[in-house]
N, C-alpha and C positions, 0 to 999 in steps of 0.2 A: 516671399513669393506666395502668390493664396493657391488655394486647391482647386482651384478654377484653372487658371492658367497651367498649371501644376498638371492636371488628368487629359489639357491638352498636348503639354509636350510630353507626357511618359510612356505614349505609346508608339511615339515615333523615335525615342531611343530602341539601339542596337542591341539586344540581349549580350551579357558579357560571356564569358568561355567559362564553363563550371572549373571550378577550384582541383585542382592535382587531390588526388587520394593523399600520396605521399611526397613533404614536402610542400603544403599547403601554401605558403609564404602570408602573407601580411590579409586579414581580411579584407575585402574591397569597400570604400567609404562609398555611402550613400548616394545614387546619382543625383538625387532635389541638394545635398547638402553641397555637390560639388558645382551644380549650376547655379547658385547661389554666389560659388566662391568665383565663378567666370563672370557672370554678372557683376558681383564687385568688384574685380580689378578692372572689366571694362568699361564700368559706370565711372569709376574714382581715375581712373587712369596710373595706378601704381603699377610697379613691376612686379612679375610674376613671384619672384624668389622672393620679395616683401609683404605677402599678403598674411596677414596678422595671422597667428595658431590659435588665437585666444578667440576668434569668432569661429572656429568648428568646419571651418568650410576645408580642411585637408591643407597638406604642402601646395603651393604653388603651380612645383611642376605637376604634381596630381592633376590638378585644377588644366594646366594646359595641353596635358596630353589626352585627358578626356573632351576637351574642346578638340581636338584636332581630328582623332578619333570622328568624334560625332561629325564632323565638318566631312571629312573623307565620308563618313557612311549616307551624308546627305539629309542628314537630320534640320538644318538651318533652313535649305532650299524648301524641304518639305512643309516646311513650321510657316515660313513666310508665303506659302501659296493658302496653305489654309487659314489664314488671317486674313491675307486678300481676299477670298473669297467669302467670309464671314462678312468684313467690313461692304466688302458689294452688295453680297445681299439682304443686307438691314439698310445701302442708302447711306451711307456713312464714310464714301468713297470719293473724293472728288477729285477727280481725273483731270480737273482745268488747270490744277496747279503743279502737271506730272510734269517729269524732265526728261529728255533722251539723254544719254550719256551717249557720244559716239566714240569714246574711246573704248568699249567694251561691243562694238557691234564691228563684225569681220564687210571688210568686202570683199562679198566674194568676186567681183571680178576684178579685185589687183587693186584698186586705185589707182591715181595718178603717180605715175614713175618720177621721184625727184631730178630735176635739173641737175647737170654735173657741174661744179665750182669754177670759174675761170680766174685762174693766178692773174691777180693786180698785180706781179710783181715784170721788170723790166727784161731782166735776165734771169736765168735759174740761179739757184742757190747755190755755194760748191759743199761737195759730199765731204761730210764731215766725219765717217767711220771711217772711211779707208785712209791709208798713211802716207802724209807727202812725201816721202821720203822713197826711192826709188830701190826695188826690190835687186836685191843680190842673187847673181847665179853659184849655187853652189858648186860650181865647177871651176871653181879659179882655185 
């Protein structure tokens, strides 16, 4: 990752929780070293528990709970409006080729209410939990 893109996401990381007096546990790995390792499983498409030790980037789940983490704290949302706004204003934007997704847009006034299903069948079915068998009075 270069130090360009690097000084633009390190400020919109979440400051983490200072370290226990006592009781310290594990020191905390680098945040550029662990969005590297989130960038690589999502670039290569490996699984989290498989992301190699030997490139530096932390365990795995390290790697995905600092993702989830950052995602909760809205770090992504933030990163992606300031790029969009970079790329607009250099003109390097071209909106002819944008998409709606309507499956992520509400309506708010309800949409259209689904039609109810009309049985193609002739007769109903017969009910197959209950027992053909004809129930006993316990009083014989």
């Amino acid at each position: 990752m270069s130090d360009a893109l690097w000084a633009e996401i390190a400020p919109l990381l979440p400051p983490r929780p200072a370290r226990r007096r006592r009781y310290p546990g594990r020191k905390p790995l680098d945040d550029r070293k662990v969005l590297c390792g989130i960038l690589f499983v999502l670039y290569t498409g490996i699984r989290w528990e498989y992301l190699p030790q030997e490139l530096g980037f932390g365990c795995g789940m390290t790697c995905w709970r600092r993702l989830r983490d950052w995602n909760n704290a809205g770090v992504w949302q933030r990163l992606h409006e300031i790029l969009l706004a970079r790329l607009r204003a250099a003109g390097q934007l071209d909106m002819s080729r944008a998409v709606i997704d309507g499956s992520h847009i509400r309506a708010l006034k309800g949409g259209p209410k689904p039609v109810r299903v009309r049985s193609t069948a002739a007769v109903r079915a017969r009910n197959t939990t209950s027992s053909p068998m004809p129930a006993v009075s316990p009083s014989r």
